[in-house]
TORNU-982907 format. One record per residue (C-alpha): x, y, z; residue number from 1; residue in one letter. Coordinates in steps of 0.2 Angstrom, whole numbers, plus 5000, padded with zeros to 4 digits. Example, Ala and Ser with C-alpha at 12.3 -4.5 7.8 and 13.67 -1.06 7.14 Angstrom:
residues 2
<r u="5062" v="4978" w="5039" num="1" residuo="A"/>
<r u="5068" v="4995" w="5036" num="2" residuo="S"/>
***
This chain:
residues 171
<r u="5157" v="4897" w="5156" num="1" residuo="X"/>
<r u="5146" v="4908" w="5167" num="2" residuo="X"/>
<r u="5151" v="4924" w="5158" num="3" residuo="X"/>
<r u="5146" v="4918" w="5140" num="4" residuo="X"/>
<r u="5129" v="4913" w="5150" num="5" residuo="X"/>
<r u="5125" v="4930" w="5155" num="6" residuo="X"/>
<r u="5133" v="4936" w="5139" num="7" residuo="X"/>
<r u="5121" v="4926" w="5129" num="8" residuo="X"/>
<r u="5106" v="4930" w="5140" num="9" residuo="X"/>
<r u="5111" v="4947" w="5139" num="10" residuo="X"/>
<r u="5111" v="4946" w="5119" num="11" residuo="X"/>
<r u="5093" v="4935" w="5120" num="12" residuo="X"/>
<r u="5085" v="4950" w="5131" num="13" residuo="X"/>
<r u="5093" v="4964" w="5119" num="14" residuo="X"/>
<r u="5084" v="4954" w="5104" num="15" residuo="X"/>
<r u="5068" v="4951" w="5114" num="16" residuo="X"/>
<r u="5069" v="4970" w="5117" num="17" residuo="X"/>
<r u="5071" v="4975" w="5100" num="18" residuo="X"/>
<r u="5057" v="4965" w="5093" num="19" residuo="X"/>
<r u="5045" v="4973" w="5105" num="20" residuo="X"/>
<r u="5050" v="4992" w="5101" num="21" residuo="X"/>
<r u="5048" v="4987" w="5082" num="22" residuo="X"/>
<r u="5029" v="4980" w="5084" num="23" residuo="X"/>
<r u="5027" v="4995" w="5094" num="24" residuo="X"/>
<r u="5034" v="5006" w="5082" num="25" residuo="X"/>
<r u="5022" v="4999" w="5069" num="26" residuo="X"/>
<r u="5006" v="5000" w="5078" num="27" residuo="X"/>
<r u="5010" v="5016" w="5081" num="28" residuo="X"/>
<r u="5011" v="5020" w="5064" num="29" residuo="X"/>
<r u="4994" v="5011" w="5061" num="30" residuo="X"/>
<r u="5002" v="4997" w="5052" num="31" residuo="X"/>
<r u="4996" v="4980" w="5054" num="32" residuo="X"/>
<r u="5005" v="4968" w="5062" num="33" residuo="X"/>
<r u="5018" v="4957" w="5050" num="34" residuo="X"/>
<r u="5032" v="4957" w="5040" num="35" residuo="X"/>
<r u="5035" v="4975" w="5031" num="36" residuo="X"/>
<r u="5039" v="4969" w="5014" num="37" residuo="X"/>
<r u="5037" v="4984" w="5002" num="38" residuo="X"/>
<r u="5038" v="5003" w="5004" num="39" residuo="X"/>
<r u="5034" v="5018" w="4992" num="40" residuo="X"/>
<r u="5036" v="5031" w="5006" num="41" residuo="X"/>
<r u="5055" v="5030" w="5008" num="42" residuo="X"/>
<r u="5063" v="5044" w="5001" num="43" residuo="X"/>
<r u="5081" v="5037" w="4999" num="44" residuo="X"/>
<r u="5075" v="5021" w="4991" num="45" residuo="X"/>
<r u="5069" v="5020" w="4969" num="46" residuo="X"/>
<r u="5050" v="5020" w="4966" num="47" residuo="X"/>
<r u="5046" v="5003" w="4966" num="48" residuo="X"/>
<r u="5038" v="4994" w="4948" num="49" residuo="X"/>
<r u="5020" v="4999" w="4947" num="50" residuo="X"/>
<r u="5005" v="4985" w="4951" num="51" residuo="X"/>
<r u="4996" v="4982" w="4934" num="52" residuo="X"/>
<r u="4979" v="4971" w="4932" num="53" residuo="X"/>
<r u="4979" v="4968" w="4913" num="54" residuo="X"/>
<r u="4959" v="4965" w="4916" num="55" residuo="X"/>
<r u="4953" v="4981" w="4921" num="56" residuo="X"/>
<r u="4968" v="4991" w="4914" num="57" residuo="X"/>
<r u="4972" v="4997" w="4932" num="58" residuo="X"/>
<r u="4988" v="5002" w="4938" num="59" residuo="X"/>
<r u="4997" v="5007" w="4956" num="60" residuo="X"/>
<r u="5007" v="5007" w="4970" num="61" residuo="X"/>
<r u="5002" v="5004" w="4987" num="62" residuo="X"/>
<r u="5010" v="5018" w="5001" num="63" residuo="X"/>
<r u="5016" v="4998" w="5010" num="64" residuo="X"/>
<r u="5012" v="4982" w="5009" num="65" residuo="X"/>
<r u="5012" v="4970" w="5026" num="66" residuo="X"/>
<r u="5013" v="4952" w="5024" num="67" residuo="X"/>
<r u="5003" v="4942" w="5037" num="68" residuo="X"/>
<r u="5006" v="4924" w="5035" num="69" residuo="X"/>
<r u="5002" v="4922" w="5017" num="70" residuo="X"/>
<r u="4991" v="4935" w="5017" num="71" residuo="X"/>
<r u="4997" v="4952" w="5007" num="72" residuo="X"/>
<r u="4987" v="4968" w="5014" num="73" residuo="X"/>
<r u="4989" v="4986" w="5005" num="74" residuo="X"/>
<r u="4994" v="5000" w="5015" num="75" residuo="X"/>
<r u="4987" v="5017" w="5011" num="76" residuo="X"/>
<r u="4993" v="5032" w="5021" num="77" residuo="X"/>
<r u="4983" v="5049" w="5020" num="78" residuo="X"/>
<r u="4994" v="5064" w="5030" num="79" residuo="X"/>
<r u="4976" v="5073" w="5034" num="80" residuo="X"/>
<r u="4965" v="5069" w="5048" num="81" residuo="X"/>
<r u="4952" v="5053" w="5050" num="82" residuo="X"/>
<r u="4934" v="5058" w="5043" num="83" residuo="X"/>
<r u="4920" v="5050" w="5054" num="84" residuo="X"/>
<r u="4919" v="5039" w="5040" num="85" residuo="X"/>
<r u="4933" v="5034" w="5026" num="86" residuo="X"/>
<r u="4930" v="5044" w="5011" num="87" residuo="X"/>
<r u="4923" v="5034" w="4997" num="88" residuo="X"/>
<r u="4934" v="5037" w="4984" num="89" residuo="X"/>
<r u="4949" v="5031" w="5000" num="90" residuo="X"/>
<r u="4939" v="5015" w="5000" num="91" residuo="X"/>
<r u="4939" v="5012" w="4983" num="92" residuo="X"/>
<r u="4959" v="5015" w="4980" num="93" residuo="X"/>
<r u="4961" v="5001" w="4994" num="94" residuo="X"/>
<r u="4951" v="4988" w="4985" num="95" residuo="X"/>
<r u="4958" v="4996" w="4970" num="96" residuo="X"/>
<r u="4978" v="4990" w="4977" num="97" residuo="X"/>
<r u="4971" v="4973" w="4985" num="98" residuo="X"/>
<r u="4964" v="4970" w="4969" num="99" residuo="X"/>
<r u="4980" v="4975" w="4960" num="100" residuo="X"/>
<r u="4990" v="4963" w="4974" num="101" residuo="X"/>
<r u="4977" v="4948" w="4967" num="102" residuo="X"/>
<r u="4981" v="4950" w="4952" num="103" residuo="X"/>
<r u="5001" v="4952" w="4954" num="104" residuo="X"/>
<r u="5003" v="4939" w="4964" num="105" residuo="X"/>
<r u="4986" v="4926" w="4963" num="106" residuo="X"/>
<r u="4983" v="4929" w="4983" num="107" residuo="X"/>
<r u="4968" v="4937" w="4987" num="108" residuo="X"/>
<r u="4972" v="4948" w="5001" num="109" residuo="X"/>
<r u="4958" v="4949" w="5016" num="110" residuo="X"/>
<r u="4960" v="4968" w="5019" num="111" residuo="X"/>
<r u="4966" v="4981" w="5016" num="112" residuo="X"/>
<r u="4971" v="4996" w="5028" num="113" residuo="X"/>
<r u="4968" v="5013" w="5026" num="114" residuo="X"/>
<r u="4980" v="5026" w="5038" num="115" residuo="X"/>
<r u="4973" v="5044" w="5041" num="116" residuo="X"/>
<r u="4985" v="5055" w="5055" num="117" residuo="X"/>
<r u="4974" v="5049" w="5067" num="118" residuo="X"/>
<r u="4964" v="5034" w="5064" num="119" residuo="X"/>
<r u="4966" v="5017" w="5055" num="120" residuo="X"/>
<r u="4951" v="5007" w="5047" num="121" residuo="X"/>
<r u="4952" v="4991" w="5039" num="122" residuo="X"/>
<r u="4944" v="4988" w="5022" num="123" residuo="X"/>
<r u="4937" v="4972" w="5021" num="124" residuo="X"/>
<r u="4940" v="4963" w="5003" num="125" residuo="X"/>
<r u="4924" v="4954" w="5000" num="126" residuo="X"/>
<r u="4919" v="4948" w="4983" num="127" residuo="X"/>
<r u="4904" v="4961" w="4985" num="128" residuo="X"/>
<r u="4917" v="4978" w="4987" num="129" residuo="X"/>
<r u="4928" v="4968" w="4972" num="130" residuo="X"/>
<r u="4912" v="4968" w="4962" num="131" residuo="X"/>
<r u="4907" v="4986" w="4968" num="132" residuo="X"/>
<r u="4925" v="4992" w="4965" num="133" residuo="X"/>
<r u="4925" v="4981" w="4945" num="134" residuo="X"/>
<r u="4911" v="4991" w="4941" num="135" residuo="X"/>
<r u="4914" v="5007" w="4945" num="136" residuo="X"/>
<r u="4929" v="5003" w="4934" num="137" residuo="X"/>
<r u="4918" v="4997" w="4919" num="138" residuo="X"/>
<r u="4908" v="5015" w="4923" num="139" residuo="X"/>
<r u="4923" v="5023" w="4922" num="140" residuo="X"/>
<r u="4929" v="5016" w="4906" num="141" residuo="X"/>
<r u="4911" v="5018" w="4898" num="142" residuo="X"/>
<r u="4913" v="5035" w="4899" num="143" residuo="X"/>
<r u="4915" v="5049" w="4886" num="144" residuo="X"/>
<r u="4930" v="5049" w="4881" num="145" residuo="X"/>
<r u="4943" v="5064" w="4884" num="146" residuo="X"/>
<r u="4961" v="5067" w="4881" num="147" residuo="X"/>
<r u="4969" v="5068" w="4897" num="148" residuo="X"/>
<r u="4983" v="5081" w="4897" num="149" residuo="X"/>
<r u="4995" v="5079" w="4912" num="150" residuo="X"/>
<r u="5003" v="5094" w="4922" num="151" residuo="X"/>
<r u="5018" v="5093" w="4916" num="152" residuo="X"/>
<r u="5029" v="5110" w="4923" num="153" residuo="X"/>
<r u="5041" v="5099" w="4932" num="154" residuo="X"/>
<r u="5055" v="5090" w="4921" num="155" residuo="X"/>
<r u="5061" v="5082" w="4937" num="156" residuo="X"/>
<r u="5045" v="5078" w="4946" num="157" residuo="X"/>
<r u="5041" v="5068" w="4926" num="158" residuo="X"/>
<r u="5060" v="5057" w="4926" num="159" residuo="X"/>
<r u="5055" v="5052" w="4942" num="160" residuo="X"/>
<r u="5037" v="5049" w="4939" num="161" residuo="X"/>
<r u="5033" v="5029" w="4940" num="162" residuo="X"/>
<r u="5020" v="5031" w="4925" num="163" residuo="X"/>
<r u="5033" v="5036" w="4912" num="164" residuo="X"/>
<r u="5036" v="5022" w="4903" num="165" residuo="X"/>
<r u="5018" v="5022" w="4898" num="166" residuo="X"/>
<r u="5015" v="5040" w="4899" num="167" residuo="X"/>
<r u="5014" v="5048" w="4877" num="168" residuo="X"/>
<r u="5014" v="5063" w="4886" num="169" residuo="X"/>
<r u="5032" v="5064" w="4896" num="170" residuo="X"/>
<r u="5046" v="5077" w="4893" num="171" residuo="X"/>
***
């Protein structure tokens, strides 16, 4: 009796101990606390389906994505170092993915992060930026019309891309 007590104290501290190291693990990584429910960064694992808003025509993949409570919060990860200030166009490509979560799921996320090396910064979601961000977007779709011709030198880079079942331009 005394030997499965201490065996499953033992087993209780183990999983106490565990739980810790993997919130540190995250913070450390500058991910917000919460459930890790999506990655595009593992290397082993498919590219997850790409986020579509029919609306604005946008289309992307966050780096993660954190679920807190019922809240959804984008993830994106730049590998360079933190500028004083986020770059604008960074900014915009997180309300870009909290938008794109909205509109996939019907919950608006209140933030979104955005991960440099060395720095973290949350990007609130406000109906303001959502405005801001929807139009730059009718800008952007205003605009003289070009062809866009993608770089496509790499066969294998292009059967992997997550844009090729849209792409009219893939090998």
């Amino acid at each position: 009796m005394i030997i499965g007590l201490i065996f499953v104290s033992l087993l209780v501290l183990v999983a106490l101990f565990l739980l810790w190291q993997g919130r540190r693990e995250q913070q450390r990584a500058g991910l917000p606390l919460g459930r890790l429910l999506y990655t595009d960064l593992h290397p082993l694992r498919p590219t997850e389906r790409v986020l579509f808003d029919p609306q604005t025509g946008l289309s992307g993949k966050p780096d993660y994505v954190v679920q807190q409570g019922d809240a959804l919060i984008p993830v994106e990860v730049k590998a360079r170092e933190a500028p004083l200030q986020p770059h604008l166009g960074h900014i915009y490509q997180v309300l870009a993915y909290c938008l794109l979560i909205e509109s996939h799921t019907g919950h608006r996320p209140p933030y979104g992060v955005l991960r440099y090396r060395n720095r973290t910064f949350a990007i609130d979601y406000t109906p303001q930026a959502e405005q801001t961000l929807r139009d730059l977007l009718t800008e952007m779709q205003n605009a003289t019309p070009r062809t866009l011709v993608r770089s496509h030198n790499e066969v294998t880079r292009c059967a992997h891309c997550g844009y090729r079942a849209h792409c009219d331009q893939r090998l």
